[in-house]
Steps between C-alpha positions, in 0.01 A plus 500: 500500500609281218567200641794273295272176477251356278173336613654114410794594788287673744277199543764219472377318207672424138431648208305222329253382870146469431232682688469215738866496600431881512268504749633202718815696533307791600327341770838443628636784544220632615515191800838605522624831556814621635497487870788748640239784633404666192147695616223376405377727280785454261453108510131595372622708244805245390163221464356744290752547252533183450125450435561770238752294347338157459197678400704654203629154440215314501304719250568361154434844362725722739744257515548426127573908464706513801744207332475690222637835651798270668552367181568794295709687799713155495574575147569904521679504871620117563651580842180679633192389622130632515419665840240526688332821575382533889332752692664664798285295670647182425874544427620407810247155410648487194850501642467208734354298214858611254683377836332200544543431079870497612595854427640562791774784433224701278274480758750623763587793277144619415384438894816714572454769246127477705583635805677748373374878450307653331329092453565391899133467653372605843686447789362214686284391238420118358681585221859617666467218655430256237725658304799518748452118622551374077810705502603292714395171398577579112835661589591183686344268205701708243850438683440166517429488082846694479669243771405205271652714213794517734492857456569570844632888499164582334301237773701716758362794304146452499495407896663816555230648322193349725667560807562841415132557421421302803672707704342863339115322540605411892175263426679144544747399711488101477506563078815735518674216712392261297699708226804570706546164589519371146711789400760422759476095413585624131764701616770197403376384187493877429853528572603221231261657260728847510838352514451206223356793238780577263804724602363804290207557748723671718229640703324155568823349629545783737171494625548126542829512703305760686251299601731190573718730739129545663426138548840396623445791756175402606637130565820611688701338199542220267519257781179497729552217744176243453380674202354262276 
């Protein structure tokens, strides 16, 4: 896998840190992993990847080259960035740490396109399982990036997503009700999101009075005595 991330992102430190800063952030993330159930052979490999990195980044040598590289690929391809190359081993590692940088909707996508054939591993294995649970959690993280965009069709969008992928693993039950619940809290501002886009998108304003015909359905009408 080619991970989207460079070494600087993976370990959460700028650009211009020192080795010391380097290695003081390393220690904590290594304190500090991520503590929804991930197995704990990934967490092992996730410390080791980012041993990798502040190895890289504390070698004057390696590192000077390795600026270098981002450098030049800054000039030729300004919108791209240098990945990282993992082992089968350690993608699904390597995909909690590009969650955890804040990449939440690629990381849903590539833990997605993960369980899918011919990639999708063992039934029953660590890795379905790690895999499957940061769905979840990244799917979730994502729609909330898109909420604070207030780009709530596509929030709506991505929840679908997980809970549809939730429901085809049949591994989690409390995560795909965690995702249904938000989905159907969004449903409102989802609903002003369709009908406020301009009168051209014919198809969005549909699918918004749809969905509004849904809601006052569900709630017996406009009127719901002691709804606040």
């Amino acid at each position: 896998m080619d991970l989207p991330i460079d070494h600087f992102r993976l370990l959460g430190v700028s650009p211009s840190a020192q080795a010391d800063a380097i290695l003081r952030r390393l220690q904590s993330r290594c304190d500090s992993p991520p503590d929804q159930g991930f197995t704990h052979d990934v967490l092992v490999q996730r410390e080791s990847l980012l041993r990798r990195s502040a190895d890289l980044l504390t070698d004057a040598a390696a590192r000077a080259e390795y600026e270098s590289t981002l450098l030049a690929l800054s000039e030729s391809h300004p919108n791209e960035t240098v990945g990282l190359d993992l082992s089968a081993s350690n993608e699904v590692a390597g995909l909690i740490l590009l969650w955890e940088a804040g990449a939440a909707q690629e990381a849903f996508q590539l833990a997605r396109q993960g369980l899918q054939p011919p990639q999708a591993p063992a039934l029953g294995s660590g890795r379905e399982a790690d895999l499957t649970l940061l769905a979840a959690l990244a799917c979730l993280d994502a729609s909330v990036e898109e909420q604070g965009q207030r780009r709530y069709e596509s929030a709506a969008q991505l929840l679908a997503d997980g809970i549809e992928l939730q429901q085809r693993m049949g591994k989690m039950p409390e995560q795909q009700q965690h995702l249904e619940q938000e989905l159907e809290t969004l449903l409102p501002y989802r609903i002003l999101d369709l009908l406020s886009r301009d009168l051209s998108e014919r198809d969005s304003h549909q699918q918004g009075l749809l969905l509004l015909n849904q809601l006052v359905s569900s709630r017996g009408g406009l009127d719901v005595p002691g709804d606040s």
